[in-house]
N, CA, C and O atoms as a GROMACS GRO file, in nm:
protein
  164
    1UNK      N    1  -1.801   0.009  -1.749
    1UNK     CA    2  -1.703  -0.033  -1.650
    1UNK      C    3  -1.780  -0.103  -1.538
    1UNK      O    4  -1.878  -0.047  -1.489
    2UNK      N    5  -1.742  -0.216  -1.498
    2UNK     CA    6  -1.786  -0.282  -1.378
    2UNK      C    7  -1.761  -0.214  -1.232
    2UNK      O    8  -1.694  -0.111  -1.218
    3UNK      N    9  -1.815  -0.276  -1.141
    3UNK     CA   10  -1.834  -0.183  -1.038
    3UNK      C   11  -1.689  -0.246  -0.981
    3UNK      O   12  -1.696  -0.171  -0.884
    4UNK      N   13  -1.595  -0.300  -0.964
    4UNK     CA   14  -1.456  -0.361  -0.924
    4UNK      C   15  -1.373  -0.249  -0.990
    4UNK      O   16  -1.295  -0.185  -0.920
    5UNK      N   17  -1.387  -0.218  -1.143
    5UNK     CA   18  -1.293  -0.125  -1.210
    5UNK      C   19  -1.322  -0.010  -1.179
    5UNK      O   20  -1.248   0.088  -1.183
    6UNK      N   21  -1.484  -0.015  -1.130
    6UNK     CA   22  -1.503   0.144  -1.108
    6UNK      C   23  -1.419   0.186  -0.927
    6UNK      O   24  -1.362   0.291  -0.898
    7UNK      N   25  -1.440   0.057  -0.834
    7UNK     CA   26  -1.361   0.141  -0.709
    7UNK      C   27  -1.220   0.144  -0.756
    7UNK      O   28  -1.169   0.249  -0.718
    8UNK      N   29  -1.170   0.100  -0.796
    8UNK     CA   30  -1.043   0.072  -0.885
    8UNK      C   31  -0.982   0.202  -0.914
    8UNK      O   32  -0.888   0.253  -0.853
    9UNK      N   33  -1.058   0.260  -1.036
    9UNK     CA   34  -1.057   0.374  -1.090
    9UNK      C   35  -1.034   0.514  -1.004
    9UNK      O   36  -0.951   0.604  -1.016
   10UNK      N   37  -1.142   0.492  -0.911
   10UNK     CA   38  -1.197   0.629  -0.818
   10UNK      C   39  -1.083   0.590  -0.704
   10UNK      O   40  -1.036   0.694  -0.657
   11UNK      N   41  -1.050   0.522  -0.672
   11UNK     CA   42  -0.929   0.475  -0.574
   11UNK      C   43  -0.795   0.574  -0.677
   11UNK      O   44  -0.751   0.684  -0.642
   12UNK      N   45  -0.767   0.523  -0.760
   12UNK     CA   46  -0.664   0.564  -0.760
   12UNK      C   47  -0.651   0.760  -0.807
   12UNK      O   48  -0.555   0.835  -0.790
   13UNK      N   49  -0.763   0.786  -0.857
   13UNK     CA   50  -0.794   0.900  -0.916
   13UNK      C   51  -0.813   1.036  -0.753
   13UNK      O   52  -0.790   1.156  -0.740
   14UNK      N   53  -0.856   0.944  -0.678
   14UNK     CA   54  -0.878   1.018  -0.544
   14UNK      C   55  -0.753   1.000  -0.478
   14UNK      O   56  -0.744   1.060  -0.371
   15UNK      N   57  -0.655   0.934  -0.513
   15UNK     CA   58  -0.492   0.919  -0.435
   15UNK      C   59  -0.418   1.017  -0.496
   15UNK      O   60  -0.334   1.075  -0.427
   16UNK      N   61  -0.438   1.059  -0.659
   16UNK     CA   62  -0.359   1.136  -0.711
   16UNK      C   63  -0.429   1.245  -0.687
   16UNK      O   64  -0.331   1.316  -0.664
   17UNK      N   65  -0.538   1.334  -0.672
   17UNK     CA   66  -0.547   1.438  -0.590
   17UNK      C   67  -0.516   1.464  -0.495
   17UNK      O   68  -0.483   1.579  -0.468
   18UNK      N   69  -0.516   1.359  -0.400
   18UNK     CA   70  -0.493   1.436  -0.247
   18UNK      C   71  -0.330   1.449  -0.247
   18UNK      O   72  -0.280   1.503  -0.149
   19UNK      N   73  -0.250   1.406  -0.346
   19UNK     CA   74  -0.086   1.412  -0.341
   19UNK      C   75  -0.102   1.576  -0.419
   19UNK      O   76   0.009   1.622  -0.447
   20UNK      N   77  -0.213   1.661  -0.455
   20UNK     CA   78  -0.203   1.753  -0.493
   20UNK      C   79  -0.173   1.853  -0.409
   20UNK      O   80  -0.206   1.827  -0.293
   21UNK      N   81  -0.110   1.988  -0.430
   21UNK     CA   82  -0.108   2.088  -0.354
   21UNK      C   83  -0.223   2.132  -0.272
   21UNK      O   84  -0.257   2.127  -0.154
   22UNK      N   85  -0.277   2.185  -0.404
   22UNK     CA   86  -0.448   2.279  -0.329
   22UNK      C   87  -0.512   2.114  -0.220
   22UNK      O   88  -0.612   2.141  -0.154
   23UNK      N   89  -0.477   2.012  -0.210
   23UNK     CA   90  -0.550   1.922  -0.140
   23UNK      C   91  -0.501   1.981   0.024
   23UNK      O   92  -0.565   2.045   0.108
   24UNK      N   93  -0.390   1.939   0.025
   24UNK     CA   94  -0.302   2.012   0.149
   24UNK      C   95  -0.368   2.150   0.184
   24UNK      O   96  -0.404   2.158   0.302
   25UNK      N   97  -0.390   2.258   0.109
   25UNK     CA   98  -0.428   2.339   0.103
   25UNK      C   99  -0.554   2.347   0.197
   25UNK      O  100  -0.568   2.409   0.302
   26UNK      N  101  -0.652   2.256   0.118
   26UNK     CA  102  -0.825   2.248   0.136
   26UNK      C  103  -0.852   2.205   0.248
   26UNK      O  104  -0.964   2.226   0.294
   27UNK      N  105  -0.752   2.131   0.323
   27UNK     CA  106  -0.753   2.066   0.422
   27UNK      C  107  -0.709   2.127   0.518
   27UNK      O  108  -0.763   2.102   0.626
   28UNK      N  109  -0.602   2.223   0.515
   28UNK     CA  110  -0.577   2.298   0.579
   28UNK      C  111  -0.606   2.406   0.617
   28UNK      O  112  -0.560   2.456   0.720
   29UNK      N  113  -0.692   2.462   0.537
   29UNK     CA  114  -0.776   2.577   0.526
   29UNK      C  115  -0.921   2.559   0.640
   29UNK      O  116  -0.968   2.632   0.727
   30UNK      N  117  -0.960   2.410   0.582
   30UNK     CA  118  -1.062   2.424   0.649
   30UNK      C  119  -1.036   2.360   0.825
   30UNK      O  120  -1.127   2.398   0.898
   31UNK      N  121  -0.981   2.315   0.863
   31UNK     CA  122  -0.906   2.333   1.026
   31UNK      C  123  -0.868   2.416   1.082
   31UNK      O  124  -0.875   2.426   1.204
   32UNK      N  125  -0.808   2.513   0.989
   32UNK     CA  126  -0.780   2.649   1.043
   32UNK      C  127  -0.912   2.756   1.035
   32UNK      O  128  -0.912   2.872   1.076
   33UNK      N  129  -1.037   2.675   0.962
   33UNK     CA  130  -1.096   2.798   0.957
   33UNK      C  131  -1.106   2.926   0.891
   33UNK      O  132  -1.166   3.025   0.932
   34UNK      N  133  -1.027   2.910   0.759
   34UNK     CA  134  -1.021   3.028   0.723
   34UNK      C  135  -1.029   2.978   0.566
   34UNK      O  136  -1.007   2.861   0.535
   35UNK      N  137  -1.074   3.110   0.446
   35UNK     CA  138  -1.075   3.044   0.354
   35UNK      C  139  -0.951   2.982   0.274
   35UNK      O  140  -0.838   3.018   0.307
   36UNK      N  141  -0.966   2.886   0.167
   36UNK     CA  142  -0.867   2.865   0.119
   36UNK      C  143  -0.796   2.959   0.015
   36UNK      O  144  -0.852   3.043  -0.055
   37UNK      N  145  -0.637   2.923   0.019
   37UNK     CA  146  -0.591   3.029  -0.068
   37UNK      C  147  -0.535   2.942  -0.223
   37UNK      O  148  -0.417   2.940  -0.258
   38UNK      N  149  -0.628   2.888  -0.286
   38UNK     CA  150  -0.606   2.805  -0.420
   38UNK      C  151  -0.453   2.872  -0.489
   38UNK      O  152  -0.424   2.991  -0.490
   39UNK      N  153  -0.376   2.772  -0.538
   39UNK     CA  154  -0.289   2.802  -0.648
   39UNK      C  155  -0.282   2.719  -0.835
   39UNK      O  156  -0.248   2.766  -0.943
   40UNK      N  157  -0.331   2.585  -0.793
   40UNK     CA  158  -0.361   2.480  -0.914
   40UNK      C  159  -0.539   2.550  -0.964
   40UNK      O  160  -0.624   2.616  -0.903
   41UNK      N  161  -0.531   2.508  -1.065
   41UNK     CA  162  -0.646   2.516  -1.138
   41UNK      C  163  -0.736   2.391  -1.179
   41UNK      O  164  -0.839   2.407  -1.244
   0.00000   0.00000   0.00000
């Protein structure tokens, strides 16, 4: 894969995680300081 398909790729692969739960989660966890409480696997 060229390096165009590769930000390409990782662009969109890193958009559909953070629309994940545990992302909200990880993020929230760590502002508050406390550990996270995972539910996705």
């Amino acid at each position: 894969m060229d390096l165009a398909a590769a930000y390409d790729y990782a662009s969109t692969v890193m958009a559909r995680n953070m629309m994940a739960r545990d992302a909200a989660e990880g993020i929230d966890a760590f502002l508050e300081k406390r550990p996270a409480a995972w539910k996705e696997c």
